[in-house]
C-alpha positions as CSV (number, residue, x, y, z in Angstrom):
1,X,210.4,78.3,43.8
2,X,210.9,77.3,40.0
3,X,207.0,77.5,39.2
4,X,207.7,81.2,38.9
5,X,210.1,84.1,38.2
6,X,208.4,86.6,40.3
7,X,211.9,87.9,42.3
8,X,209.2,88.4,45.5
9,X,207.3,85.0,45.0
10,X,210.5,83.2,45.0
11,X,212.4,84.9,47.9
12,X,208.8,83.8,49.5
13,X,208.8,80.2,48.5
14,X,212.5,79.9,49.9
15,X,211.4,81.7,53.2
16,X,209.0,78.7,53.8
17,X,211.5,76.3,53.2
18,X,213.7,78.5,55.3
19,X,211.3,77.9,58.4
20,X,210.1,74.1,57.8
21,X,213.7,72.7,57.1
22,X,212.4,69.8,55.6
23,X,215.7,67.8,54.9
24,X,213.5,67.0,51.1
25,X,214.2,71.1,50.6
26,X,218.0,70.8,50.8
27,X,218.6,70.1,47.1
28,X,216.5,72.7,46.5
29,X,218.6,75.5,48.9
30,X,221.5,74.0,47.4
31,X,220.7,74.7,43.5
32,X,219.3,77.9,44.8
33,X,222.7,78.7,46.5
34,X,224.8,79.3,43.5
35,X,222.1,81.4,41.8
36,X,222.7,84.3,40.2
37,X,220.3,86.6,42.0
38,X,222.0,87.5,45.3
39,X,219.1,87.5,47.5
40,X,217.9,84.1,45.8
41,X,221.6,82.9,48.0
42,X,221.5,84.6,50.8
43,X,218.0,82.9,51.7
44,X,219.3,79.7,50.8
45,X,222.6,79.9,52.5
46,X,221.3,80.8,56.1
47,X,218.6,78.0,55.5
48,X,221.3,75.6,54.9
49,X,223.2,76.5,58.0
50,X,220.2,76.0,60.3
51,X,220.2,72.5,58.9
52,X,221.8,70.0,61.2
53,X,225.1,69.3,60.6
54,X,224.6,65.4,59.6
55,X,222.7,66.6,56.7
56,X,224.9,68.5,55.1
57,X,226.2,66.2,52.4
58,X,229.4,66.7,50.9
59,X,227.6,67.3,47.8
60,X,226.4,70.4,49.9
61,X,229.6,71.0,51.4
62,X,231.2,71.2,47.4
63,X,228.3,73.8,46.4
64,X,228.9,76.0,49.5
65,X,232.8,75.9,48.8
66,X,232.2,77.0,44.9
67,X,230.4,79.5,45.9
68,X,233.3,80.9,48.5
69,X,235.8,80.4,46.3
70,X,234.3,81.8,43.2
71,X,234.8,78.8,41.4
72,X,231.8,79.4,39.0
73,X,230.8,83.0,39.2
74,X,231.7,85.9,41.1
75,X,229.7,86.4,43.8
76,X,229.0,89.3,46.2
77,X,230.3,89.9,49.2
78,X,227.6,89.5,51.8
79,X,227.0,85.7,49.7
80,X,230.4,84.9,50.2
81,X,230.4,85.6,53.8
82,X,227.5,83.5,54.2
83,X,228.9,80.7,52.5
84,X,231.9,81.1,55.3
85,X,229.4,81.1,57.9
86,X,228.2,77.8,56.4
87,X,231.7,75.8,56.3
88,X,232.3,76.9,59.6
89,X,229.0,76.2,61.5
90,X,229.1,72.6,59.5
91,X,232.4,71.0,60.8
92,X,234.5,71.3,58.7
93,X,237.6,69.6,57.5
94,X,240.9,70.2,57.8
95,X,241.3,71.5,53.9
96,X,238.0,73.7,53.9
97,X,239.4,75.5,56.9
98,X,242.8,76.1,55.2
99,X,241.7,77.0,52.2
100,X,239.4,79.6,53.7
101,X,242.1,80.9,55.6
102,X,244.8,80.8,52.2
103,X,241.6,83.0,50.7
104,X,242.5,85.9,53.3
105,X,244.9,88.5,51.4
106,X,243.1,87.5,48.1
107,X,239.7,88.6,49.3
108,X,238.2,92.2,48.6
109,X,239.4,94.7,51.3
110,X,236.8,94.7,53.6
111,X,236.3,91.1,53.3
112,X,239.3,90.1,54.4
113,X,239.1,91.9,57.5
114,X,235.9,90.2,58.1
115,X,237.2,86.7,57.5
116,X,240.1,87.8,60.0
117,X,237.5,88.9,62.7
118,X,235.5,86.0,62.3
119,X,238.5,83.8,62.4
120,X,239.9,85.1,65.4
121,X,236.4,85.1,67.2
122,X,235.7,81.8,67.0
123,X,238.6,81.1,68.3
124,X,238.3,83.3,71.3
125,X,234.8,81.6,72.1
126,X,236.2,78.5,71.4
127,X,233.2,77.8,69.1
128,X,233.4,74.1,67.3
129,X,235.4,74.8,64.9
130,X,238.4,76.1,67.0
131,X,239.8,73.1,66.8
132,X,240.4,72.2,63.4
133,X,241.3,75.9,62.7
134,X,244.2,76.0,65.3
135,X,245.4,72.8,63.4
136,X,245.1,74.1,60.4
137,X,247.1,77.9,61.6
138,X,250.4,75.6,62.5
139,X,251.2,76.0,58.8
140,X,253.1,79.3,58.3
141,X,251.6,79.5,54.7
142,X,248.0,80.3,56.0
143,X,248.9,81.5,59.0
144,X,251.7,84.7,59.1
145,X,251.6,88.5,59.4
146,X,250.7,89.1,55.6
147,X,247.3,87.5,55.7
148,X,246.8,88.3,59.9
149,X,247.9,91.7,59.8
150,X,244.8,93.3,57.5
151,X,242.9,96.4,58.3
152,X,239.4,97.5,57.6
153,X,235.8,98.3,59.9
154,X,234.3,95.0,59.2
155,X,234.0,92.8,62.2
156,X,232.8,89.9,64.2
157,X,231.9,89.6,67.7
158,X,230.7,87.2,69.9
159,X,229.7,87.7,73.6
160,X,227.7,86.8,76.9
161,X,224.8,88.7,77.9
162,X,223.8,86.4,80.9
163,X,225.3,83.1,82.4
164,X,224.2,80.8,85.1
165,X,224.1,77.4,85.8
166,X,220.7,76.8,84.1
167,X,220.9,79.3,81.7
168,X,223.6,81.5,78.8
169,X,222.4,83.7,76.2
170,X,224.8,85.0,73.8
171,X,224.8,87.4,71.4
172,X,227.0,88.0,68.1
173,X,227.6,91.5,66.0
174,X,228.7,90.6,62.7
175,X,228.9,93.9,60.4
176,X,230.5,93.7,57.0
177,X,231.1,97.3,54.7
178,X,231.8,97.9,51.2
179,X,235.4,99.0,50.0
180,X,233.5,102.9,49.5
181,X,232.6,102.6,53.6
182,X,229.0,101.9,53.0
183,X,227.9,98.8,55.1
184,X,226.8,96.1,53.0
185,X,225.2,94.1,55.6
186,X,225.1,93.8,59.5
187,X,223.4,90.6,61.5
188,X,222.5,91.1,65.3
189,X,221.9,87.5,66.7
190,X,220.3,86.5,70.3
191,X,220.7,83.1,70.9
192,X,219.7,81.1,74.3
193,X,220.8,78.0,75.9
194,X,219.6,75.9,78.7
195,X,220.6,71.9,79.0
196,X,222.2,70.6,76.2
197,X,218.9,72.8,74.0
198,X,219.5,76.0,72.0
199,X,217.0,78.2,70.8
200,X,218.0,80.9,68.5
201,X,215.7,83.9,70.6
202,X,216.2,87.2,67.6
203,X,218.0,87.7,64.4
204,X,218.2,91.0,62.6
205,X,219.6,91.5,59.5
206,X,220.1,94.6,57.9
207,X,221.2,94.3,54.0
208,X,222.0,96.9,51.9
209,X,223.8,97.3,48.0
210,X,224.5,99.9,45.4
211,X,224.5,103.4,47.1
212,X,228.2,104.1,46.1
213,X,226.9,106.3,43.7
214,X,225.6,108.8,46.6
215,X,229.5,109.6,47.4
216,X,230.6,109.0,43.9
217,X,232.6,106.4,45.4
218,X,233.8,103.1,42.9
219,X,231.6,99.9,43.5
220,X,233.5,96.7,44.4
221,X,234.5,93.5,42.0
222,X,231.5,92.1,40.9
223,X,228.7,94.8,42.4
224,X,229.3,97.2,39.5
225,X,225.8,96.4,38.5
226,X,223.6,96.3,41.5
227,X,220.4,98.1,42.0
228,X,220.3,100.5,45.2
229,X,218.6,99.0,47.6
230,X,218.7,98.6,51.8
231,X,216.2,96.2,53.6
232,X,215.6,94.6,56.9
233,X,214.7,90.8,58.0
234,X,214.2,89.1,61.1
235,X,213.8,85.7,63.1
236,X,212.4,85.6,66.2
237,X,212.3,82.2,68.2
238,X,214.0,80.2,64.8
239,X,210.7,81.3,62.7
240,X,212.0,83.7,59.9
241,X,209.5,87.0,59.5
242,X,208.9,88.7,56.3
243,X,211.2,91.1,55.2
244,X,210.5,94.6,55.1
245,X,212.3,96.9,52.0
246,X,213.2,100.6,52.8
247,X,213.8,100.9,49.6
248,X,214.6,99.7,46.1
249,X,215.7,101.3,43.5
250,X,217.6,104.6,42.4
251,X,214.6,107.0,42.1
252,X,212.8,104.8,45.2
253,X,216.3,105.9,46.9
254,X,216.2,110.0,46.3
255,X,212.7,110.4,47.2
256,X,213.1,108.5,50.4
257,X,216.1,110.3,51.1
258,X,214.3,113.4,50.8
259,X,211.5,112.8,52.8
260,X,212.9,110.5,55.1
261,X,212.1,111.2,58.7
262,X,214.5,109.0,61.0
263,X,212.0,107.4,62.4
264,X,212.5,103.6,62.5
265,X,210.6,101.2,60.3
266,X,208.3,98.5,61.7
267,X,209.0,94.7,60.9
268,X,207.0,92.9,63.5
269,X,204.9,94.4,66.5
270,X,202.4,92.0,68.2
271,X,201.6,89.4,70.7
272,X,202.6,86.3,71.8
273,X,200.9,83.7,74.4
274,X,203.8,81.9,75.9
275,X,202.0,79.6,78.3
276,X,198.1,79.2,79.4
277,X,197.9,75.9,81.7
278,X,194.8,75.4,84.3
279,X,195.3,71.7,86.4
280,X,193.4,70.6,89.4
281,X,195.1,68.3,91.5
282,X,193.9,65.6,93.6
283,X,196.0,65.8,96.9
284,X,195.9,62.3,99.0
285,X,193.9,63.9,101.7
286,X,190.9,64.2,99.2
287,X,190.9,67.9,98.8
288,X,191.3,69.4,95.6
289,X,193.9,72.1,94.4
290,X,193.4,74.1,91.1
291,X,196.2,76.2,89.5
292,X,195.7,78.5,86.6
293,X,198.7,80.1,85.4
294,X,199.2,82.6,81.9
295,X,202.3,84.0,80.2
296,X,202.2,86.7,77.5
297,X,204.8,88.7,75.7
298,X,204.4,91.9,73.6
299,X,207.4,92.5,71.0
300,X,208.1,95.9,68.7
301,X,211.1,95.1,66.6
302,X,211.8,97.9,64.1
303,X,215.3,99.3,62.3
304,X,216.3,102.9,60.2
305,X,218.9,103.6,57.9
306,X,219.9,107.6,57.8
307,X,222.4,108.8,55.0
308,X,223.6,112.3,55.0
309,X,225.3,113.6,52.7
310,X,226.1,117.2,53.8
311,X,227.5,115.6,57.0
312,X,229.1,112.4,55.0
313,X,227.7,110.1,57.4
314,X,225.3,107.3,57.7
315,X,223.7,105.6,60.5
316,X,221.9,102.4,60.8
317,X,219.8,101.5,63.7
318,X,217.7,98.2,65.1
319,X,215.5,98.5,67.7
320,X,214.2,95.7,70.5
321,X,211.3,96.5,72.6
322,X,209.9,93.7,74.6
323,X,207.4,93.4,77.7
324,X,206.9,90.2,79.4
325,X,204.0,89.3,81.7
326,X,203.2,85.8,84.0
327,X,200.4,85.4,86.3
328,X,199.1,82.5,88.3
329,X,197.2,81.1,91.2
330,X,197.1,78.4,93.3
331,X,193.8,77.8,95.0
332,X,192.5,75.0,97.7
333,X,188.9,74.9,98.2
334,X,186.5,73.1,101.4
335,X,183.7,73.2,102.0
336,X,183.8,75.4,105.0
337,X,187.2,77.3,103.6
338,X,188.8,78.7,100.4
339,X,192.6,79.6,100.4
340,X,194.6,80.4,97.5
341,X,197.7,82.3,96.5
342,X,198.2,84.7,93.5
343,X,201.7,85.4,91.9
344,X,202.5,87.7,89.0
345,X,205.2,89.6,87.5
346,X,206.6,91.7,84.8
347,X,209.5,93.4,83.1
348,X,210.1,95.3,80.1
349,X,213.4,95.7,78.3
350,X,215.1,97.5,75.0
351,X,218.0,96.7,73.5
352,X,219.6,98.8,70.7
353,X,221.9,98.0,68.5
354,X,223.7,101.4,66.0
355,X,225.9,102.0,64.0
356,X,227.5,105.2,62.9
357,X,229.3,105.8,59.9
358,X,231.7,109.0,59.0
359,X,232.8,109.0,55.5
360,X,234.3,112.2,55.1
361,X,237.5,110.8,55.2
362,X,239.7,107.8,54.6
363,X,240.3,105.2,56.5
364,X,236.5,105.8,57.7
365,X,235.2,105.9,60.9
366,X,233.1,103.3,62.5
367,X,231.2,103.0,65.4
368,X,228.9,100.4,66.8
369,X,226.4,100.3,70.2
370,X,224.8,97.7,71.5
371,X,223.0,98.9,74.6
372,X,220.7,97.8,77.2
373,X,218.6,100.4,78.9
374,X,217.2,100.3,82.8
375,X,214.3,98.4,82.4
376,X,211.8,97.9,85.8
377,X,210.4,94.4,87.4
378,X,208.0,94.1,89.4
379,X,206.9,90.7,91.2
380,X,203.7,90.6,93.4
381,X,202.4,88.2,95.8
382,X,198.9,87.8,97.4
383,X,197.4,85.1,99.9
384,X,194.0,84.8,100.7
385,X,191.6,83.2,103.3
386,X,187.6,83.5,103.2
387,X,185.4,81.1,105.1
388,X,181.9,80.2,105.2
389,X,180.7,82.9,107.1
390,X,182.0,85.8,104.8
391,X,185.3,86.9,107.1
392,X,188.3,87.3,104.7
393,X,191.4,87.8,105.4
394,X,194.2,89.1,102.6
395,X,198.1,89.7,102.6
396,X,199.9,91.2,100.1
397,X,203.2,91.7,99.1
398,X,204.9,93.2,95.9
399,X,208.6,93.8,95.1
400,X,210.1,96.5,92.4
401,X,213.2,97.2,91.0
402,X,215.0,99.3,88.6
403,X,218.1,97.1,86.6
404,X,220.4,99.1,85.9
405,X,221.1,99.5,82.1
406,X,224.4,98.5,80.2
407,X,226.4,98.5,76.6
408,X,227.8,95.4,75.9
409,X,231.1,95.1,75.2
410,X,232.8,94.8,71.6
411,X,236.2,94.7,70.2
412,X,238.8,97.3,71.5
413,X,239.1,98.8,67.8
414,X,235.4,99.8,67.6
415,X,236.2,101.5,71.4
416,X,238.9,103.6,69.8
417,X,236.7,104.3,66.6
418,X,233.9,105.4,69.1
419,X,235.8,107.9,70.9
420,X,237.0,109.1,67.3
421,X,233.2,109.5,66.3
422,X,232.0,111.4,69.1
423,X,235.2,113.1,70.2
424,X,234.8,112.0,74.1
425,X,237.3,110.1,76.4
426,X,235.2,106.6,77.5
């Protein structure tokens, strides 16, 4: 990354490093941490925290804290609360937690809220940090009404969307606004589990800076200067996917404004082969069985941001299409006899996550959905018998269903905020 200063080239270079997490590349992320360039620390800050946490040397752990704290520079917002996210995913000690949580009442408005809600939701999924934070709250100088008592939209959620004994996925909503009401960034995150394994499934980020100027409304400390601009990333199945821009720039901004559409933008759309495995197996009897079996999934992951400003309201949205399809058989064959068995099924499934915005007045109003819509599966089953002489015999069997669709549950502020927005009893 320091073979050029090509803004795109660089962010491109840290990507890679962001996907190989070589642990050679974490002096690297770490210089490019506390850079001056906000993007340049963003990348670098989430690549740290996919790092394990053995590696994170307390050389890391004093860079990520300067750049919390402000030691150095002032830093934006969104870098600051990924520098949190860092401390907290990388256990941390007993004085990193309380001087995060002696930061809350110092920290821009928004941000402080933020820092409450992520607080508070770790400790309400008991994530690995609970711990040392509930030590750390027994002191009445971090932990009272002054710093626990702040208002603002910002939030962080954590939830389940399935559990079994084999299986949890979980999902988190963190959404963080500017002081004007403008959301600075948002981070949707699907994240699976199955013995003692995790596999982070879908992350979408949506970032955005410098459109106070649309409302006339008075940038925050240290974003005076910023260059209007709203983008979108994702990571699907821990590889991180090229970003995609809406757009960049103050004239970029107006002309998209005015020709913008609604409709969402495209950041990946394709196809993946999960599984293709063919085995023949030799049974002890001497005859043989072959199995073929073949797994594919089609994705369309694509987001929008909509400002009006005749209405005073803006809405964000991220979009999850998927389809998922598995087929097999299982065939015995004799000289004088061929059986076999065919399975297959498939689903497909949306999930949508928005976010509404009313800025007409202050305190603004807020609203987020995260919702699952009725998606079908369908599972088939065939057997089959055909001899020597031709006669075949077949059974089939198949199995549909609708699931019924969902919205997953957030915070009981955004519930209230909702029924604001849309003026409706839930």
């Amino acid at each position: 990354p320091e073979s050029t200063k090509d803004e795109a080239e660089v962010q491109m270079y840290l990507l890679a490093l962001k996907n190989c997490l070589l642990p050679e590349a974490i002096p690297i992320l770490t210089k490019f941490a506390e850079s001056e360039v906000g993007s340049y620390s963003i990348i670098a800050l989430t690549a740290l925290q996919r790092y394990d946490v053995g590696l994170m040397t307390s050389e890391v752990k004093q860079t990520v804290n300067r750049v919390y704290h402000q030691n150095l520079r002032i830093y934006e917002k969104n870098v600051r609360a990924a520098a949190a996210d860092v401390i907290l995913s990388s256990n941390p000690s007993y004085m990193e937690v309380k001087n995060l949580l002696l930061s809350i009442g110092n920290l821009p408005h928004e941000m402080n809220k933020y820092m409450l809600s992520k607080i508070q939701d770790i400790l309400r999924f008991e994530m690995p940090a609970s711990k040392v934070i509930q030590q750390a709250m027994k002191d009445m100088i971090s932990h009272n009404y002054n710093r626990f008592a702040k208002v603002g939209s910002s939030s962080a959620f954590s939830g389940f969307m399935a559990r079994s004994a084999d299986l949890t996925s979980t999902y988190s909503l963190d959404i963080l606004y500017s002081g004007s009401g403008i959301m600075r960034s948002s981070n949707m995150n699907i994240y699976g589990s199955s013995n003692g394994a995790m596999l982070h499934g879908l992350q979408v980020a949506i970032e955005a800076q410098g459109l106070e100027s649309l409302i006339a409304a008075t940038p925050d400390a240290g974003e005076e200067d910023l260059e209007s601009f709203a983008g979108m990333s994702a990571l699907l199945f821990d590889v991180q996917l090229r970003p995609v821009t809406f757009f960049k720039g103050y004239s970029d901004l107006m002309s998209k404004m005015f020709s913008m559409t609604g409709d969402p933008i495209n950041v990946v759309k394709g196809l993946i082969l999960l599984t293709d495995h063919s085995e023949v197996i030799q049974l002890q009897s001497g005859l043989k069985v072959s199995s073929e079996f073949q797994g594919g999934l089609a994705i369309d992951i694509s987001g929008g941001m909509e400002i009006s400003l005749w209405y005073r309201e803006s809405k964000t949205s991220v979009n999850n299409r998927g389809a998922l399809v598995v087929a097999g058989n299982v065939t015995v064959d004799m000289d004088f006899l061929r059986a076999g068995v065919e399975v297959s099924f498939e689903t497909e499934a949306s999930l949508d996550f928005i976010t509404t915005v009313q800025f007409s007045e202050y305190p603004f109003l807020v609203c987020m959905q995260m919702d699952k819509a009725t998606f079908p599966f369908r599972e088939f089953l065939s057997k089959y018998e055909s001899t020597s002489s031709g006669k075949i015999v077949t059974s089939r069997r198949s199995r549909k269903q609708l699931v019924p669709g969902s919205e997953f549950p957030l915070h009981q502020e955004n519930s209230n905020m909702c029924n604001k927005v849309f003026d409706s009893s839930w």
